[in-house]
C-alpha positions as a printed NumPy array, in Angstrom:
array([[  90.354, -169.799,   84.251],
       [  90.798, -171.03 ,   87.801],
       [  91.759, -168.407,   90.166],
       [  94.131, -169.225,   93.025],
       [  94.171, -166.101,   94.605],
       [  91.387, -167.846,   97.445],
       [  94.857, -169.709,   98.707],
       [  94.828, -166.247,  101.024],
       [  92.11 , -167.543,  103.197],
       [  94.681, -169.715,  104.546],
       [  96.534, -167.197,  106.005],
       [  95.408, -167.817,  109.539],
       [  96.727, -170.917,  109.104],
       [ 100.089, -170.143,  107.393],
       [ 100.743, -167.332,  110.358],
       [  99.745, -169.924,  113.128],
       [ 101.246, -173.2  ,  112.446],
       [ 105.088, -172.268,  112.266],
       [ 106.39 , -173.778,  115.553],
       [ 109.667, -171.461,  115.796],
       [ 110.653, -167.902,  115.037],
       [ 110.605, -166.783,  111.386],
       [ 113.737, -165.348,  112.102],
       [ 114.98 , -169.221,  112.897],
       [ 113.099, -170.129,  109.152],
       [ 114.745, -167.123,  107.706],
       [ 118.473, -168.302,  108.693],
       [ 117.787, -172.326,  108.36 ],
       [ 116.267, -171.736,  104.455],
       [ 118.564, -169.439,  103.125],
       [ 120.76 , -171.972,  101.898],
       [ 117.988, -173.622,   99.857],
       [ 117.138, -170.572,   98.599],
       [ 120.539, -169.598,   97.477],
       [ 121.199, -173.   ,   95.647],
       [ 117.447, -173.092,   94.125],
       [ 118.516, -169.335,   92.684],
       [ 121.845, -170.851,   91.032],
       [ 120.626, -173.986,   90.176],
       [ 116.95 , -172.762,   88.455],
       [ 116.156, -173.289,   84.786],
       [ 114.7  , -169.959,   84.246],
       [ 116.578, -168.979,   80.77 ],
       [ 118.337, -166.206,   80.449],
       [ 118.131, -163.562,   83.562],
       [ 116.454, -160.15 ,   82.526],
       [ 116.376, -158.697,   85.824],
       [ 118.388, -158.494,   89.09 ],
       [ 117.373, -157.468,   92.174],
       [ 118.187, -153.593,   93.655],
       [ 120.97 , -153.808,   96.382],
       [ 118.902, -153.21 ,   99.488],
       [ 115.838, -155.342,   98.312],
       [ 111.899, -154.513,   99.277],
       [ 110.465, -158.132,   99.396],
       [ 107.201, -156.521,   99.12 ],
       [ 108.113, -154.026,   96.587],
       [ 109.238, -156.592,   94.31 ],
       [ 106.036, -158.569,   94.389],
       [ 104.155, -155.325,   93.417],
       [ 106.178, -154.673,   90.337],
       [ 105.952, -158.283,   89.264],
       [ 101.716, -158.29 ,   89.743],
       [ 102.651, -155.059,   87.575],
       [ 104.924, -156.924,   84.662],
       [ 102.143, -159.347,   84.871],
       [  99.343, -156.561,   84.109],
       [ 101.622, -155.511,   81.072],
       [ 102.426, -158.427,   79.988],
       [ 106.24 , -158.716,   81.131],
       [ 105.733, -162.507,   82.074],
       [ 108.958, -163.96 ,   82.05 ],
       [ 110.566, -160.759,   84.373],
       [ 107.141, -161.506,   86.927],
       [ 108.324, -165.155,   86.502],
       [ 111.953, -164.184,   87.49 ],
       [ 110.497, -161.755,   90.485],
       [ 108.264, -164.247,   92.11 ],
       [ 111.077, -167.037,   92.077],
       [ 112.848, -164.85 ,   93.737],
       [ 110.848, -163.514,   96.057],
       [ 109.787, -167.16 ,   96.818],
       [ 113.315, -167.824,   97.759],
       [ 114.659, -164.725,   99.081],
       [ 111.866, -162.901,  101.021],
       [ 112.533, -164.008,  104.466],
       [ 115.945, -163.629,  104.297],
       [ 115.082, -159.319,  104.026],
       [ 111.359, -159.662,  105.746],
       [ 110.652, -162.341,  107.987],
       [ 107.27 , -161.414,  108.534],
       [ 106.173, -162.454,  105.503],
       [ 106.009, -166.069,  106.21 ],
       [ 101.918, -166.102,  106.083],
       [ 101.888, -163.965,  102.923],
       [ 104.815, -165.694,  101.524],
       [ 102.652, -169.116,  101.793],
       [  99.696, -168.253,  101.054],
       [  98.723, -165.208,   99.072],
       [ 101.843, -165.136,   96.914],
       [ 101.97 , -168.693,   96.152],
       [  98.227, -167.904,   94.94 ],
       [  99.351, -165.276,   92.851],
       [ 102.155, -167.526,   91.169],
       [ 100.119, -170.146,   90.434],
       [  97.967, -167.694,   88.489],
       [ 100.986, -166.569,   86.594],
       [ 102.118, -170.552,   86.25 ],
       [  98.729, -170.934,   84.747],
       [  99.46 , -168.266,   82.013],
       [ 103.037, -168.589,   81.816],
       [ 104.646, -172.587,   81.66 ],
       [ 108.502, -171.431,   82.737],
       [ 106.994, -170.188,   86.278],
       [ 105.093, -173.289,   86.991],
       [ 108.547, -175.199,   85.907],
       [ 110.032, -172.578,   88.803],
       [ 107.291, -173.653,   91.02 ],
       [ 107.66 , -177.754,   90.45 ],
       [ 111.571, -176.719,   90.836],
       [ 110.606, -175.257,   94.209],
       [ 108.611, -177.681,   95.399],
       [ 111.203, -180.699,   94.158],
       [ 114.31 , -178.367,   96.194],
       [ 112.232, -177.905,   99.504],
       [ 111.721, -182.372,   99.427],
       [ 115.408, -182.773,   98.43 ],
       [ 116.483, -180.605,  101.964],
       [ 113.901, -182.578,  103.86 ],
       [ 115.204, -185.853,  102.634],
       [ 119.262, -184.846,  103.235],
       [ 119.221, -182.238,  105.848],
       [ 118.185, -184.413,  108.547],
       [ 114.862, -183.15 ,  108.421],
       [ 113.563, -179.74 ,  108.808],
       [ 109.906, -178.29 ,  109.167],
       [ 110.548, -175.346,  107.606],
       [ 111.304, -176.845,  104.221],
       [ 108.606, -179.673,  104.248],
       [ 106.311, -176.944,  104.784],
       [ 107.479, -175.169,  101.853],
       [ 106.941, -178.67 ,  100.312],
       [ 103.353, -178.881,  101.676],
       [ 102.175, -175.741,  100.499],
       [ 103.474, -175.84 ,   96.993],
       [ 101.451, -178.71 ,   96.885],
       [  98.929, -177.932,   98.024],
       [  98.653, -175.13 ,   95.442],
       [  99.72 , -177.084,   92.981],
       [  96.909, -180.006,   93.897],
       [  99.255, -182.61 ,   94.053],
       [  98.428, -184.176,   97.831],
       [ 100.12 , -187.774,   96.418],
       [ 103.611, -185.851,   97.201],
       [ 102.838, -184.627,  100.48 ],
       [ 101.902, -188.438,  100.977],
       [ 104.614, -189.9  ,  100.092],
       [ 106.394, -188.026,  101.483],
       [ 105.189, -188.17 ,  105.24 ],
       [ 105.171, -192.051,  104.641],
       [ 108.559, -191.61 ,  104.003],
       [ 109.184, -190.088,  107.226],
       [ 107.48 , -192.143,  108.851],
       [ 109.524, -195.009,  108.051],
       [ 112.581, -192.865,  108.317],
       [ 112.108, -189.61 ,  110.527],
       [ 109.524, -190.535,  112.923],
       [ 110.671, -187.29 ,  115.283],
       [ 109.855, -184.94 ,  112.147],
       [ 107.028, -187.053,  111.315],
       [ 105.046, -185.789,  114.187],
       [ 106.226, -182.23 ,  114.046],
       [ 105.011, -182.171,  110.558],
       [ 101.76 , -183.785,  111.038],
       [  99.744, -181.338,  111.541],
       [ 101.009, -179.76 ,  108.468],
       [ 100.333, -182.897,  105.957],
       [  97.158, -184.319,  107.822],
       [  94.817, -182.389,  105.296],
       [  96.265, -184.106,  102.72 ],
       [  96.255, -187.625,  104.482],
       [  93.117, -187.125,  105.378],
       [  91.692, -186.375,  102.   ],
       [  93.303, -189.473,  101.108],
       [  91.692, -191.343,  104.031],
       [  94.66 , -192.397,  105.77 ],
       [  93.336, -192.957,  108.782],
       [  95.806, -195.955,  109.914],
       [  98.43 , -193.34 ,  109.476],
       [  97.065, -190.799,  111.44 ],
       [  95.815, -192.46 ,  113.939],
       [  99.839, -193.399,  114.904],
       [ 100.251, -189.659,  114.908],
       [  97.123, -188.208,  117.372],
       [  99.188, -189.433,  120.46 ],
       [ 101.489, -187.291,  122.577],
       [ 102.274, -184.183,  121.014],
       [  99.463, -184.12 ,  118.959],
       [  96.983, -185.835,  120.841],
       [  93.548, -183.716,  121.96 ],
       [  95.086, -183.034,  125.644],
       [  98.143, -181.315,  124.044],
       [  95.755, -179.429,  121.887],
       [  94.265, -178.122,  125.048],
       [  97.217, -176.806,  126.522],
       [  98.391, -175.092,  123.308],
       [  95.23 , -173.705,  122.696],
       [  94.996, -172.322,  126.689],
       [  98.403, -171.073,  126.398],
       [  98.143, -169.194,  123.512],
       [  95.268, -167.112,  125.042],
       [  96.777, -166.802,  128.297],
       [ 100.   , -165.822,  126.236],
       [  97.59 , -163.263,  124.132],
       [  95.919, -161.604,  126.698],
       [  98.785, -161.185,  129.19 ],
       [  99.937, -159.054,  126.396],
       [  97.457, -157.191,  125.343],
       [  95.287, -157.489,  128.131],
       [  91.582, -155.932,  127.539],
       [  93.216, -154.565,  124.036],
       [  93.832, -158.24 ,  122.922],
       [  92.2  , -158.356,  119.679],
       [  88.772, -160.467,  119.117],
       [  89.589, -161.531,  116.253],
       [  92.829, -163.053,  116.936],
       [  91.282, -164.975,  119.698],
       [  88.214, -165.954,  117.493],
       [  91.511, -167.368,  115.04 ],
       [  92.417, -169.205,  117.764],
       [  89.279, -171.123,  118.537],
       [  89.346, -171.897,  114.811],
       [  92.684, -173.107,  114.839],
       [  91.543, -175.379,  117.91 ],
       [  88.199, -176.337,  116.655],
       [  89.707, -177.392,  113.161],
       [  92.109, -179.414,  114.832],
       [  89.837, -181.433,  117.615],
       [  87.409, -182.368,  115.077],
       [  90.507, -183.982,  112.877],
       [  91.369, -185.982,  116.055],
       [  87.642, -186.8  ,  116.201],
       [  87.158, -187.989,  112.686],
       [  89.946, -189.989,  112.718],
       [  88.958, -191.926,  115.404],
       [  85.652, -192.25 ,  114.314],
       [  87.434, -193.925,  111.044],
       [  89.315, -196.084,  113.262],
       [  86.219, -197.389,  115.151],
       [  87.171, -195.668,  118.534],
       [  83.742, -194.121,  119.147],
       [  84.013, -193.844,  122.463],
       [  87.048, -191.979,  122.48 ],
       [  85.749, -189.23 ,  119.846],
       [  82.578, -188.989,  121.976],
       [  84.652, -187.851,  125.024],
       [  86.81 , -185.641,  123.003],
       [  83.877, -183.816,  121.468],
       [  82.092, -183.2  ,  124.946],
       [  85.018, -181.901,  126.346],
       [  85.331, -179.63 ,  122.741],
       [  82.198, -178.456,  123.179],
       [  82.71 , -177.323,  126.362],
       [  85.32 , -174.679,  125.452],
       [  83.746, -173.327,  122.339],
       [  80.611, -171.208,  121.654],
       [  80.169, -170.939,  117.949],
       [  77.416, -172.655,  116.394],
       [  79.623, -172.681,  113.722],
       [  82.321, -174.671,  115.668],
       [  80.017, -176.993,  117.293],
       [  78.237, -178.022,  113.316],
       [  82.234, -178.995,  113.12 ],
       [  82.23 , -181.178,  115.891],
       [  79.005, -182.832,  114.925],
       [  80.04 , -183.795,  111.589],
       [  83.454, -185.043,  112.936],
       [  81.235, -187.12 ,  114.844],
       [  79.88 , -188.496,  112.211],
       [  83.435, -188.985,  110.578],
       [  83.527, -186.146,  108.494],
       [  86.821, -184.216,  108.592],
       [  86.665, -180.758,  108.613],
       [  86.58 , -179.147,  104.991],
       [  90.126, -178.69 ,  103.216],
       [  91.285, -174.654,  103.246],
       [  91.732, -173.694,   99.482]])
């Protein structure tokens, strides 16, 4: 059986591409969480969490239950920690994304009421985007479930939907969805959406500002392999610009773009990226 637990990897990712506090998240996405816990279909309750709540501590007795076979009460703990743990732990928002999803897939896989919970998730977090006026939080909530769950057609339709609709969230969200567009080749798309705030020249200045902002900190202690994440992060990102102007015959463009990538990295590793880019290859999908 298919393992999901690999969705960890992304971690980096999960930690780094929040734009605003997780305290913000924690306050804006309680409310879905509260009416996702009312409204869910899970049948009848077994459990109910202690007064003063351990995010964390709940998780581990559900990977427990799931050990022993308790597979509806690990069913009932991961919805809720899904829905509750950054309300108690905001700190959590990489784990919450990435390794725990993982883990509730694998449960989904073994048990059908949790991937039910999971769809029910997923469907909750597009309803808020769709009637809340838009909010990155929830779409990606949305994004991630997906991505987990392999269904890239909703994160799709979804950013065409905002695009047609939300064109402010649109390109606060990009970033977030582009892995799926991309897989999906649609290059027309992005290309509207490598401009401005997501264009290569902003992607300099976050990238610069993020190490100035890290080693101001932490000065000489600043740690190596935080600033190696960030290269990654800014690699990854450059050779998406790249690719999709390759796609969209703008050679020229990508060409400049890469040298002046190049210039700021020194892994070989980062620089194969670029090369394929070049050659309009995206960078691989994190899974």
């Amino acid at each position: 059986m298919k393992s999901y637990r690999g969705t960890g990897k992304r971690n980096w990712r999960a930690l780094t591409s929040i734009r605003s506090s997780v305290c913000v998240r924690a306050v804006s996405y309680a409310a879905v969480s509260a009416i996702l816990l009312f409204n869910s279909n899970v049948s009848a309750q077994q459990w109910v969490p202690p007064e003063n709540p351990d995010p964390s501590a709940i998780r581990s007795g559900a990977d427990l239950d799931i050990r022993e076979g308790r597979l509806a009460l690990a069913a009932e703990k991961y919805l809720w920690y899904h829905t509750n743990a950054l309300r108690y732990q905001p700190s959590l928002a990489g784990v919450r994304l990435s390794f725990a999803l993982g883990d509730w897939r694998d449960l989904a896989d073994k048990y059908p009421p949790a991937m039910a919970d999971m769809r029910y998730a997923r469907d909750s977090a597009e309803e808020y985007v769709r009637n809340s006026g838009g909010d990155f939080h929830a779409f990606y909530d949305f994004v991630a479930l997906n991505d987990v769950l392999e269904e890239d057609d909703r994160t799709i339709a979804l950013f065409k939907w905002l695009d047609l609709n939300n064109r402010h969230l649109a390109r606060d969200v990009f970033n977030v969805a582009q892995d799926a567009l991309v897989a999906r080749a649609e290059y027309a798309l992005c290309e509207k959406y490598i401009v401005g705030y997501n264009s290569f020249d902003s992607l300099i200045e976050k990238h610069e500002r993020s190490i100035a902002d890290l080693t101001e900190r932490y000065g000489d202690e600043a740690d190596l392999g935080f600033l190696d994440t960030l290269d990654k992060i800014f690699a990854r990102n450059s050779s998406f610009v790249i690719a999709i102007l390759v796609n969209r015959d703008r050679r020229t463009e990508a060409e400049r773009i890469a040298e002046r990538a190049r210039e700021l990295l020194d892994d070989e590793t980062y620089i194969i990226q670029i090369r394929d880019a070049l050659d309009g290859i995206p960078p691989r999908r994190l899974r």
